[in-house]
Structures are given as structure tokens and as C-alpha cells.
N, C-alpha and C positions, 0 to 999 in steps of 0.2 A: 560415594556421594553422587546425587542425578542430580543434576541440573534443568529445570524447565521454565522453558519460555512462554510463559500468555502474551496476547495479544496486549490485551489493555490492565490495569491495576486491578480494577475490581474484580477478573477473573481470575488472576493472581491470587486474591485473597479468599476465591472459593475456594480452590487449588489449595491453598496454607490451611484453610480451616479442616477442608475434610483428609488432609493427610496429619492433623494435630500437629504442624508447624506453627512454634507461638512469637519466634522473633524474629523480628523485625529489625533490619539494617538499612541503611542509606540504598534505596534502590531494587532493595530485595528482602526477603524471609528464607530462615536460614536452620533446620533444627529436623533432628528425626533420620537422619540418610538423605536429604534433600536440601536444594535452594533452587527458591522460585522467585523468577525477577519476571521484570514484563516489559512491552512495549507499549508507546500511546499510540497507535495505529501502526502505518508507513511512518519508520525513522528514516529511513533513505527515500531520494526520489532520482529519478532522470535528470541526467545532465542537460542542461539547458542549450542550446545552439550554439550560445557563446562562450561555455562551455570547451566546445570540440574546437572550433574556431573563431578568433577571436573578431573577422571581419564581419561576422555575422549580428554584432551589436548594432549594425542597420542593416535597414530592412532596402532590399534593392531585387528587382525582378530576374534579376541575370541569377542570384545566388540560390533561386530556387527549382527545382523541389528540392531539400537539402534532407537527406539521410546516411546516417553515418555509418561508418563500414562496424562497428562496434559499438551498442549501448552500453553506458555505463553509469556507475547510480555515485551518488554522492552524500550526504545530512540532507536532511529535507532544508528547507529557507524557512525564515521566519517570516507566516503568512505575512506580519505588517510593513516586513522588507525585506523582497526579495532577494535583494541582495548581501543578507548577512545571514549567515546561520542560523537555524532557532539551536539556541545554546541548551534549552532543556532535553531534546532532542541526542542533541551532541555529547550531555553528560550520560541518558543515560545508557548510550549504547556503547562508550566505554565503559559503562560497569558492566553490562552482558559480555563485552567482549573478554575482561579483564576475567570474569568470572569464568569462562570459557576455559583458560587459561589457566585454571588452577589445578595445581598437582592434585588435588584429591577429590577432584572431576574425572568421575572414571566416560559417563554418556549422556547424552544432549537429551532433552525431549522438547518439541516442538510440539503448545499445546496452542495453538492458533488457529480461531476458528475454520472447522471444515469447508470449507469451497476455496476455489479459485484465488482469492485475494488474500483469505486468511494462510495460506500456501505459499503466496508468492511472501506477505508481510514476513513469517519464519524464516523462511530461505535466503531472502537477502539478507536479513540480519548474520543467519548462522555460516552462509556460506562465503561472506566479507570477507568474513576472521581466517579465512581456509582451516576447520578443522582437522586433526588428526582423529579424534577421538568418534565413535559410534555416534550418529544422529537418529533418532528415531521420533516417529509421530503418534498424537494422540488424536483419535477420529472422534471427536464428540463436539456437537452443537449446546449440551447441556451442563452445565457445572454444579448437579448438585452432589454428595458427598458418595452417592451410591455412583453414580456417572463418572465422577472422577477414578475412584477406585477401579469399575468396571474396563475404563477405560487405560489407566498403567495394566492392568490385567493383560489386555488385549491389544497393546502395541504396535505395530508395524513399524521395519524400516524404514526410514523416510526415503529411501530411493523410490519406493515401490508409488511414492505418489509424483511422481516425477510428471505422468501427464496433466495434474491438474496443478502444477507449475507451470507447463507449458502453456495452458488457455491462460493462466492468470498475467505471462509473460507476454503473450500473443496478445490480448485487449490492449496490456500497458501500453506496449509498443505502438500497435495500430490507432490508439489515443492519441500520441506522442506526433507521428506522423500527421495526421491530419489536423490535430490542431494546429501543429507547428507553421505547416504549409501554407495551407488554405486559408486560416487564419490572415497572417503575412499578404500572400499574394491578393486577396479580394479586400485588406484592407489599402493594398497600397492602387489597387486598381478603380475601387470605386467610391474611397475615401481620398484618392489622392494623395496619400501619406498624412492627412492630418485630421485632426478631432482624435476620436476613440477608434481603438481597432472592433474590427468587426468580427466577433469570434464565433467559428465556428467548429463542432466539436460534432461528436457522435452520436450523444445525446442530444447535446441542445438545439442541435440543425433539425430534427424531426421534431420532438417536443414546440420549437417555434414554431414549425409548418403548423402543427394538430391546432394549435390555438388559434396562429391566422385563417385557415378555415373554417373557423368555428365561429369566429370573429365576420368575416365575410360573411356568412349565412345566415348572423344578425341583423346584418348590414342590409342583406337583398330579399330580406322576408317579406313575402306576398301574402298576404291570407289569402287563403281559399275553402270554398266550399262542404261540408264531411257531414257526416251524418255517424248516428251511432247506433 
């Protein structure tokens, strides 16, 4: 029996259809030599600051720049509170893991979209569990029946994509860092510590520049002169 993990459901179900998998269980599809269960993106995320230590539930200038000597991942949060679990999350990565787990799981496939993210989403799920058993990856952006097929055809171990773990690891991380920091420090320095934090991130610190220039150049429009 293989096992494969999609990223999200509905790939799951191209994954079910073009291998003639017809049933469907709590969390997964199950028939044929296979079960295919999935993820809703990122189940795991970054432990939070407070997290690693717990004095870091306030924000104080002395305690930064604060990076930990190990990241480590936890359930993601429920966007609407941080601080509790998202439980749908949390159930269904105990059924990957459970499924992982069963004697008549001979190897893994990790069918999560090809790049960076969709590498790194695989790998923390399947390397949580520490397995024993073969992990390998499926290299396709496309899930249609011919794609799918083509793609168990044409497998690779998943060690073999270990680099494009590490960019997808290296982003997280260097995300992780500067929001964490920067964020914190320029809120408590030029908020004061109060109102809203002032967040700054890796995208959204440029993205905010491009539009305040753009914004300014509205602002200081001169007409002049042209001719055609």
C-alpha cells in the first residue's frame, strides 16, 4: 500500500480520481494499492517567541534581536486566536500521521506542489512523524490523470530534493527573523509600546515603499510642457 500526501483536498481528489480510487474515509481516499489523504496548506507553523521563552510575552528592547539556537514547528493557531490551536488542522494531521503508521504502508509519496513551499508544506508534515519507511516525491505542477500517472511513473527520492527544502526553509526562517524583530523593536520605539504594532516584513516593507512613491508623485505633479 502507498501512501500520498497532496497539499490541499481538491488535489487529493485528482490524485483519487485518476488512480480509480473510489472511497472515501474521514480524512482520506482509500482503494486500489493506495491512500490518499491531504493537507490544507501549512499544518504546522513556527513557534512563536513565546514559545521558546516565556519572558518574551512582552515586548522590551533589552530582549532583542532574539533568535533561537533551534526552530521549531508546532499546529499552526487558529487565524481567529492565536492562541489556541486550529483544531481542524490538528485533526487532520493526526490522520496523516496515524496513516503513516500503518502496517500495510510499505512508502510515503509526497505529492505537494513543486517549489519551495510546496517542499517545505511535505517535509514538515512527513518528517514530524520521524519515519521509517521510504519517502519519495512526485515532481508535477499538473494533476490531470495523464500527469498523475506520469508522474508515480517517474518518482524520485525525496532526499534528492533536499535543496529546494532548504530555500523553502531559508525564506521561512529569514521571514520569522525579521518580522519577529524589527516588527517588536520599531514598534516599541516609535509607537512607544502603544496603539498597533508596526509590522514589518519582507514583503510588506517594499510593497509599502512602492506605493508611497507612487503616492508622493501624485502628490508633487507639476505639468509640464510635451509635445507629440
Amino acid at each position: 500500500m502507498r501512501l500520498i500526501i497532496a497539499e490541499k483536498p481538491s488535489v487529493a481528489k485528482n490524485i483519487a480520481d485518476a488512480l480509480q480510487v473510489k472511497t472515501k474515509k474521514d480524512g482520506y481516499f482509500e482503494g486500489n494499492g493506495y491512500i490518499i489523504t491531504w493537507a490544507f496548506g501549512h499544518l504546522l507553523q513556527l513557534y512563536d517567541a513565546k514559545d521558546y521563552d516565556s519572558k518574551m510575552r512582552s515586548w522590551k528592547l533589552e530582549y532583542f534581536p532574539f533568535i533561537p539556537e533551534a526552530f521549531q514547528y508546532k499546529v499552526k493557531s487558529n487565524p481567529r486566536n492565536r492562541d489556541q490551536v486550529d483544531r481542524g488542522a490538528e485533526k487532520q494531521l493526526k490522520i496523516i500521521h496515524r496513516l503513516m503508521d500503518r502496517n500495510d504502508v510499505d512508502a510515503i509519496i509526497s505529492a505537494c506542489d513543486y517549489d519551495r513551499e510546496g517542499q517545505l508544506i511535505g517535509d514538515s508534515i512527513i518528517y514530524k512523524q520521524k519515519p521509517t519507511k521510504p519517502v519519495y516525491r512526485i515532481l508535477l505542477n499538473e494533476w490531470t490523470k495523464t500527469g498523475v500517472l506520469e508522474g508515480i511513473e517517474k518518482m524520485k527520492p525525496n532526499q534528492a530534493l533536499r535543496p529546494l527544502l532548504d530555500a523553502g526553509m531559508s525564506r521561512q526562517w529569514t521571514d520569522w527573523v525579521i518580522g519577529i524583530n524589527l516588527t517588536s523593536v520599531a514598534t516599541l520605539k516609535y509607537q512607544k509600546g502603544k496603539g498597533k504594532a508596526l509590522n514589518i516584513g519582507r514583503v510588506l516593507l517594499p510593497t509599502l515603499k512602492i506605493i508611497y512613491d507612487r503616492d508622493k508623485e501624485i502628490e508633487n505633479f507639476r505639468p509640464e510642457t510635451y509635445f507629440q
